[in-house]
N, C-alpha and C positions, 0 to 999 in steps of 0.2 A: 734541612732542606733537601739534601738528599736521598733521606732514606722518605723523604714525600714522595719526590720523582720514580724510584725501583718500587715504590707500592702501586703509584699509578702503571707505573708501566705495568708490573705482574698483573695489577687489575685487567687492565687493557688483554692484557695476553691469555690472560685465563678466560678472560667471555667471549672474547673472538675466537677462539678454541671450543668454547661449551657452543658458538654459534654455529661452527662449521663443521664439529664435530655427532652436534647433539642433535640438528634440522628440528624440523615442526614435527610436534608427536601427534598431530591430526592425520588419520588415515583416508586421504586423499584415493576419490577413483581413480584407476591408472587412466589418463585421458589417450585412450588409442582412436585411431579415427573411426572406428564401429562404435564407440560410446558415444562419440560427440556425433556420429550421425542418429543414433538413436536419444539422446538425450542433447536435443539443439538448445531449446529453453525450457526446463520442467519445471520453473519455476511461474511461466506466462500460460495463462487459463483461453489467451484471444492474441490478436496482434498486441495491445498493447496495455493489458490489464493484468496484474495476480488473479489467483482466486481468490485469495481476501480484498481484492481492490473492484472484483466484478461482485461478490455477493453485499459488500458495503452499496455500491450502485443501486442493485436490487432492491436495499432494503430502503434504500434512498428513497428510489423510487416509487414504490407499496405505500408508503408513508406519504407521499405526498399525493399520490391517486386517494388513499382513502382520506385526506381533509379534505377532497375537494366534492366529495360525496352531498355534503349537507347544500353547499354552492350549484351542485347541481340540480338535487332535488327542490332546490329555491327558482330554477330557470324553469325545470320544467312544469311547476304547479305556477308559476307566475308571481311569484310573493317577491322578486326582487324589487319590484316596482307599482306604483299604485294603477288602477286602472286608467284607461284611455278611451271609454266609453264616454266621457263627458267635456266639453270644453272649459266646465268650469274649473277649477280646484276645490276638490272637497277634502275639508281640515281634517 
């Protein structure tokens, strides 16, 4: 029971050492106030989009202009609907 406790505890003592002694091995920009006025958001392409979240937009978009191609070409020759040249219905 007690040599459980001195292995916890060594544990304990050995990572909170490897943590405070070892920090993050990512090399971090040094954030001085000239980086973060030059780099406010590099990650935002507009107020409030990435560029992978505006060029998905875009493509959103393109895609839904050209389905509506065939819809339009149907309003402007008239074929959405039968004529109205007559009061009858013709079948």
């Amino acid at each position: 029971m007690r040599q459980n406790k001195m292995l916890a505890l060594w544990l304990a003592i050995g990572g909170l050492s490897a943590l405070l002694f070892g920090g993050c091995a990512a090399k971090e920009p040094v954030m001085t106030p000239e980086y973060v006025r030059k780099h406010i958001a590099p990650e935002m392409d507009g107020i409030a989009l990435t560029r992978e979240q505006r060029k998905n937009v875009e493509a959103r978009t393109r895609h839904d202009n050209l389905r509506q191609i065939p819809d339009d070409l149907a309003y402007i020759l008239l074929l959405e609907r039968p004529g109205q040249m007559s009061r009858y219905i013709i079948p």
